[in-house]
C-alpha positions in Angstrom: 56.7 -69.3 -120.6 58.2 -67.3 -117.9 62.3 -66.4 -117.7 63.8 -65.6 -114.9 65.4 -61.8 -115.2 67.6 -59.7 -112.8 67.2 -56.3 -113.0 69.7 -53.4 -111.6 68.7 -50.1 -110.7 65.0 -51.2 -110.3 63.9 -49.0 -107.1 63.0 -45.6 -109.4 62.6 -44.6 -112.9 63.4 -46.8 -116.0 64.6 -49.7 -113.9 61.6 -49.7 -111.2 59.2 -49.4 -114.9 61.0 -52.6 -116.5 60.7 -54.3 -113.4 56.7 -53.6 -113.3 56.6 -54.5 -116.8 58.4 -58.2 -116.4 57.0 -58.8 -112.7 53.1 -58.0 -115.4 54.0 -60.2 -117.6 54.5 -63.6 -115.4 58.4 -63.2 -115.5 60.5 -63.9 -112.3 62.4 -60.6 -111.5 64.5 -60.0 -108.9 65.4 -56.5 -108.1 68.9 -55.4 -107.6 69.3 -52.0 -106.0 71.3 -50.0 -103.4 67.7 -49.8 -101.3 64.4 -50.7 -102.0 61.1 -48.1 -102.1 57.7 -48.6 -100.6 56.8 -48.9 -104.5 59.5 -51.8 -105.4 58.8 -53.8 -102.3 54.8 -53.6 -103.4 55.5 -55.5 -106.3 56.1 -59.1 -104.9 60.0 -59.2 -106.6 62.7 -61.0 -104.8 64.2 -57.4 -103.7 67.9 -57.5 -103.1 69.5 -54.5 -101.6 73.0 -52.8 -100.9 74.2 -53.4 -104.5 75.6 -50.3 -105.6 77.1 -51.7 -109.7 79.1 -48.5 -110.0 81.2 -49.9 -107.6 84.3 -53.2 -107.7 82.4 -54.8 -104.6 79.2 -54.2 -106.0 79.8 -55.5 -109.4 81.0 -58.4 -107.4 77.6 -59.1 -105.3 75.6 -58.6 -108.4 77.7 -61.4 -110.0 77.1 -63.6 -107.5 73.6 -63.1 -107.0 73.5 -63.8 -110.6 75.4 -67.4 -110.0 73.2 -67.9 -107.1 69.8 -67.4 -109.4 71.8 -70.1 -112.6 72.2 -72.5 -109.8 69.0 -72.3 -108.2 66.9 -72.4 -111.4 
């Protein structure tokens, strides 16, 4: 069974590997990141860029992209 997960950071390093890992396994990911790579976009994730969570607006977005994804699954 699949589960739907939303991943921060996931462009580069340990967040761009977790999302390879979950995107492997079947999961739904989408991506959450200030910009997307070449690498990221490849994968076939739902990409979502300009989300910066060190920030008060970007903690904001990320929350609602995470109310959008509870109503829309």
């Amino acid at each position: 069974m699949s589960k739907t997960i939303v991943i921060t950071g996931a462009n580069r390093g340990i967040g761009f590997a977790i999302t390879k890992i979950c995107k492997e396994r079947g999961d739904i990911v989408y991506a959450l990141c200030r910009q997307s790579s070449p690498q990221l976009s490849a994968l076939g994730v739902q990409v979502i860029e300009n989300i910066d969570i060190a920030t008060e607006v970007g903690i904001s977005i990320a929350k609602l992209a995470r109310l959008m994804l509870i109503l829309t699954c």
